[in-house]
C-alpha positions as CSV (number, residue, x, y, z in Angstrom):
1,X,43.0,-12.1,-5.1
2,X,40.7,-10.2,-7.3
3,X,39.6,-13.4,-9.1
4,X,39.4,-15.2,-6.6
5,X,36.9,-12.4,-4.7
6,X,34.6,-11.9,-8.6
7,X,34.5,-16.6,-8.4
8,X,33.4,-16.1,-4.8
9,X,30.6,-13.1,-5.9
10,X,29.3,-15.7,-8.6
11,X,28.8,-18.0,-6.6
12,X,27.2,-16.5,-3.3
13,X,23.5,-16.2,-3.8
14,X,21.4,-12.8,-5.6
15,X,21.2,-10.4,-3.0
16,X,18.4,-8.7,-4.6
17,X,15.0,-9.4,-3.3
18,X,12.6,-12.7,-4.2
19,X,9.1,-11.1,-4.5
20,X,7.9,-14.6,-5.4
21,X,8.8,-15.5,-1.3
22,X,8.3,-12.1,0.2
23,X,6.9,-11.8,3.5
24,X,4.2,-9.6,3.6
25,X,4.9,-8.7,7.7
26,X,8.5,-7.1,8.4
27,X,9.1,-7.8,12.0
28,X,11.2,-4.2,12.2
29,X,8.0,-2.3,10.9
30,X,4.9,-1.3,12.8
31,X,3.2,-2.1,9.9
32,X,-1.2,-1.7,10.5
33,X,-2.7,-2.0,14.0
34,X,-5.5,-4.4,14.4
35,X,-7.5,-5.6,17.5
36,X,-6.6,-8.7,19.4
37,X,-10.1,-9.5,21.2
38,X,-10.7,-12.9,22.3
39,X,-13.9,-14.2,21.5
40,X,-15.2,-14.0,25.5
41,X,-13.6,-10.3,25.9
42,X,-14.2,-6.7,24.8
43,X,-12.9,-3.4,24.3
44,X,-13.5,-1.0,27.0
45,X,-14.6,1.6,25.2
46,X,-12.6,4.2,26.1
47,X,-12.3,5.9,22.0
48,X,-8.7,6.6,23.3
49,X,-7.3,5.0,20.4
50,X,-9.9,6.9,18.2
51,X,-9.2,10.1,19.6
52,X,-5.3,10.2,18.7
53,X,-5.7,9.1,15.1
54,X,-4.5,12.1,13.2
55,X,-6.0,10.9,10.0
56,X,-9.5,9.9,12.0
57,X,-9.0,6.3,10.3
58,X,-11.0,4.0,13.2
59,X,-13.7,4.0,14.4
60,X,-14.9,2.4,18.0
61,X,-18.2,1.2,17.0
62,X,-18.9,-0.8,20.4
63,X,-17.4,-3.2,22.9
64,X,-16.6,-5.9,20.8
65,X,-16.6,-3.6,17.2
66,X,-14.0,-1.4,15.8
67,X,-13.4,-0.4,12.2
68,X,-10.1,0.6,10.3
69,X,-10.0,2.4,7.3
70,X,-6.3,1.3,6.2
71,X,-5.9,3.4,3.2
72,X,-6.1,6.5,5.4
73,X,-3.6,5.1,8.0
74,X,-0.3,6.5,8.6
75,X,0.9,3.1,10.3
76,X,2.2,5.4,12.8
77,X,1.4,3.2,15.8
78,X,0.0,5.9,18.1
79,X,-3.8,3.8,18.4
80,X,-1.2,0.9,20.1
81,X,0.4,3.1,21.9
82,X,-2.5,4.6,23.9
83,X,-4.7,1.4,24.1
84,X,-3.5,0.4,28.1
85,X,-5.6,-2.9,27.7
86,X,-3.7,-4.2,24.6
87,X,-6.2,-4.9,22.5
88,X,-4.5,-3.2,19.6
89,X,-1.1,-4.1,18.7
90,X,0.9,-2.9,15.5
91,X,1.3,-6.0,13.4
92,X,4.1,-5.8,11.4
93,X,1.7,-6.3,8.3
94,X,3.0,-3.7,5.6
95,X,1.6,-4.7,2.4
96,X,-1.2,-2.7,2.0
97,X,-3.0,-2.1,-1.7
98,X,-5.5,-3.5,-3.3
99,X,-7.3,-2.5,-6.5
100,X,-10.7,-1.9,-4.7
101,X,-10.6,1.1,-2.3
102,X,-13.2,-0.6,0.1
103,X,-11.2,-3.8,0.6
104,X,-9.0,-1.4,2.8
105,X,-11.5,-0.5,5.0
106,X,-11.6,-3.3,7.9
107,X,-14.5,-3.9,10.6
108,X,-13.8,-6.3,13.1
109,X,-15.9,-8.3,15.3
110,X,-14.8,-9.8,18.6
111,X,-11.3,-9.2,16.7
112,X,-12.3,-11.1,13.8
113,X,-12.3,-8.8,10.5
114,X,-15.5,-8.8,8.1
115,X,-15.6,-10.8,4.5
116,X,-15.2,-8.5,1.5
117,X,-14.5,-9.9,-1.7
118,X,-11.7,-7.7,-3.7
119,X,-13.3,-6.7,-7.0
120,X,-11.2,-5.9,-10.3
121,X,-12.6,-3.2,-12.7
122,X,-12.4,-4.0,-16.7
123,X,-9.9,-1.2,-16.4
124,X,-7.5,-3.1,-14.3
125,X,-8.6,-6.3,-16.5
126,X,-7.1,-4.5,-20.0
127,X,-4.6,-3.4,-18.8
128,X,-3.0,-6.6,-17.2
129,X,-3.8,-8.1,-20.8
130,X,-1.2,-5.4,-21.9
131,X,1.2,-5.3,-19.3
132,X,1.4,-8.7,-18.2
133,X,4.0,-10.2,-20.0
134,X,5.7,-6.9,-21.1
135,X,6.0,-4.7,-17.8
136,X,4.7,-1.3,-17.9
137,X,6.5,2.4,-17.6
138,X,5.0,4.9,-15.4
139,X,5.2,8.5,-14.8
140,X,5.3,9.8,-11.4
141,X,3.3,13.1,-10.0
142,X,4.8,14.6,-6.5
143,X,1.3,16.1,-6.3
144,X,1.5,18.6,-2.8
145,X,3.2,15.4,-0.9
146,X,5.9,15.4,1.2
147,X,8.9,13.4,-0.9
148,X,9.4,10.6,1.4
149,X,7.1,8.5,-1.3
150,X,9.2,10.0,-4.2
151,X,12.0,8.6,-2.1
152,X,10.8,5.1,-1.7
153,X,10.3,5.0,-5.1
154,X,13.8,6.0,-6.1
155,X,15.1,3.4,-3.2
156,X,12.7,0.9,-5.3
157,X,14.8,1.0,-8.6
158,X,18.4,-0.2,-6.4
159,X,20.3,-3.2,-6.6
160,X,18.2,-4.6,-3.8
161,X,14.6,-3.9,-4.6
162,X,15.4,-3.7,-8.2
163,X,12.0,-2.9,-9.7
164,X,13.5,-2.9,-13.4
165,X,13.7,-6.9,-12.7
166,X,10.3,-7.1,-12.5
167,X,9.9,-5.2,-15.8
168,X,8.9,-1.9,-14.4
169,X,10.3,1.6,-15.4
170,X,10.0,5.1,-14.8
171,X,10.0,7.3,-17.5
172,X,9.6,11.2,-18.3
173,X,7.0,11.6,-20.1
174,X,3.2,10.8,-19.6
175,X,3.1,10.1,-23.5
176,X,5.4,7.3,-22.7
177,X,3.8,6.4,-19.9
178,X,1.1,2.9,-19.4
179,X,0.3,4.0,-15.6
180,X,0.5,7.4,-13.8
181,X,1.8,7.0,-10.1
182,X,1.0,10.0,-8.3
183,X,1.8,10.5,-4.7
184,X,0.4,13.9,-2.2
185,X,-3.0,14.5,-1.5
186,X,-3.0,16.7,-4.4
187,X,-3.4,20.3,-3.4
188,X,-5.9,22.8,-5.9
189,X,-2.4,23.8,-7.6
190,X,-1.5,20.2,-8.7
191,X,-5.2,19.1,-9.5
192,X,-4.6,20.8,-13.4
193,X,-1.6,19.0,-13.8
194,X,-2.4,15.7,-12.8
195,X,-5.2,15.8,-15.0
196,X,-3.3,17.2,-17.9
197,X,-0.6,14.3,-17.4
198,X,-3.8,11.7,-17.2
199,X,-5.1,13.0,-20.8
200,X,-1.8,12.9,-22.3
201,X,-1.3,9.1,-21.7
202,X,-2.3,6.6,-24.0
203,X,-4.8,3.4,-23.1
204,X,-5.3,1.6,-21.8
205,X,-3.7,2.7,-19.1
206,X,-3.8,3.0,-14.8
207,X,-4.0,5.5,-12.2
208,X,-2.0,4.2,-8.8
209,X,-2.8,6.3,-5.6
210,X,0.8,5.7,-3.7
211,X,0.5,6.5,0.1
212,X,-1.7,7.1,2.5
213,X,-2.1,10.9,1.6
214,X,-2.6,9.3,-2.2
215,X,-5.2,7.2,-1.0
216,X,-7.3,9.2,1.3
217,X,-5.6,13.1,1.8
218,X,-4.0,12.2,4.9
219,X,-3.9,14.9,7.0
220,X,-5.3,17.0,4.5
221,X,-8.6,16.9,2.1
222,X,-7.9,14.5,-0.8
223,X,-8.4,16.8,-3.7
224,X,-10.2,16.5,-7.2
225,X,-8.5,13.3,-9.2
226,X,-9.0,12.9,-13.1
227,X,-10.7,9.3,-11.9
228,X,-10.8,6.8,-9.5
229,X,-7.7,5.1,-8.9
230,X,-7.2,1.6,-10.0
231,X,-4.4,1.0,-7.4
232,X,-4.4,2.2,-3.7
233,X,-1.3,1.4,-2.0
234,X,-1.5,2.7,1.8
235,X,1.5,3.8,4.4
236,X,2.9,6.8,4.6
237,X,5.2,6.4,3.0
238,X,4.8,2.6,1.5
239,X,8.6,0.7,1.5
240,X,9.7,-0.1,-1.6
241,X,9.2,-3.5,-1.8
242,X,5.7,-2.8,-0.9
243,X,5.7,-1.0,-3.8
244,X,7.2,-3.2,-6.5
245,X,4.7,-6.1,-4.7
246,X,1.9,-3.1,-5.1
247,X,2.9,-2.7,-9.4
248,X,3.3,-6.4,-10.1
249,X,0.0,-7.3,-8.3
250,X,-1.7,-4.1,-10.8
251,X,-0.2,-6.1,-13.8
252,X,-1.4,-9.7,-12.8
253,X,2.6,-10.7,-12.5
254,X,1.8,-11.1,-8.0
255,X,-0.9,-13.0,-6.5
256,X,-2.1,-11.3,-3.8
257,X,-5.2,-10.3,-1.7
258,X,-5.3,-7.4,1.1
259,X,-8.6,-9.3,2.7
260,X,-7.1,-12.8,2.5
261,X,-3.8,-12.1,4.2
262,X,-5.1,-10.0,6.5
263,X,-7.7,-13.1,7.5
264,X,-4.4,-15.4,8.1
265,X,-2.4,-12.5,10.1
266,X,-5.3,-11.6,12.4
267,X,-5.7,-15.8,13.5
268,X,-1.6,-16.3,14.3
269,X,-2.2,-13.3,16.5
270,X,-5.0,-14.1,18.2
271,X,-5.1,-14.4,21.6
């Protein structure tokens, strides 16, 4: 019976996950809010949804304008919740990074989101060259978060997410390290350390901002960084597979553009 039960497990289909076919919209997840105004419609003003964002990240601009600043959002689907009209809806949309910090922040028009072109930095540029075909190693800095990050990044190394696969490895030590991951919104006591870890590591090399608290403070002030990030990855915290997607798009392994996905999301929901 054993045999026949390790022929049948040889057989059956890799459980762990495709990131060549992963969806970036998880129908179980909120995932971002965005605004569903028709063309011949408008938002009624009322700033509810504005007013109940604990991290302040959109804006009503005017009756048929609304910004989002998605690095700073929890995903936490409060703005949704509030809006009576139903002109925001949680989207389901969980992939959220980018190498450029401003591709993350979203205005829409009469629901239809403005054109940003995602730039790359010669940092991001050198280091794909490196890491491209060999994977990098980072080290990770729990820098006054909360651990659920830490968490999803643990959960990213199991049999299902399995972020080894894709040639990526933790390691202990920022001398070992190609990219320094650091999650928190990095309170005065971790600033020292996160830059000490940062001028250990050899170049070229990448600093990833992972969660929203990463990416903009959160609830709290962002605090003093040893240089601008080269990866943002929002949600608080992001899933693991948003993750793995998040370090194989940094090395040039994942195609992938925050602006262009979010172009094709926001016209299938349209109403």
């Amino acid at each position: 019976m054993k045999i026949i039960y390790e022929i049948l497990n040889i057989l059956r289909p890799a459980k762990t996950m495709n990131y060549r076919k992963i969806s970036f919209v998880n129908p179980n997840a909120r995932g971002i809010p965005v605004p569903v105004l028709a063309s011949n419609e408008s938002c009624l003003s009322c700033k509810s949804c504005e007013q109940v964002c604990p991290t302040h990240s959109l804006k009503v601009l005017s009756k048929d304008k609304i910004s989002f600043d998605y690095g700073a959002c929890l995903q936490c689907g409060k703005c949704s919740e509030v809006c009576s009209d139903g002109k925001i809806v949680d989207s389901g949309f969980v992939h959220v990074y980018s190498t450029d910090r401003d591709a993350l922040r979203v205005t829409y028009t009469n629901g239809i989101p403005d054109e940003k072109p995602e730039t790359i930095t010669e940092e991001v540029k050198r280091f794909r060259d490196v890491t491209r075909k060999t994977g990098f190693q980072f080290r990770e800095v729990a820098a006054s978060g909360n651990n659920t990050t830490e968490a999803e990044i643990n959960a990213s190394f199991n049999a299902l997410f399995d972020s080894e696969a894709s040639r990526i490895r933790v390691v202990a030590s920022p001398k070992h390290a190609d990219a320094l991951v650091y999650s928190g919104p990095v309170g005065p006591n971790m600033e020292g350390p996160l830059d000490t870890a940062w001028e250990t590591m050899p170049s070229p090399k990448a600093l990833v901002a992972c969660g929203s608290e990463a990416v903009s403070g959160g609830l709290f002030k962002l605090g003093k960084l040893p240089k601008e990030p080269d990866l943002f990855i929002g949600g608080d915290p992001p899933r693991p597979d948003v993750i793995v997607s998040a370090f194989r798009y940094l090395m040039g392994t994942g195609e992938f553009s925050f602006r262009a996905e979010l172009f094709k999301l926001v016209q299938n929901i349209r109403i």
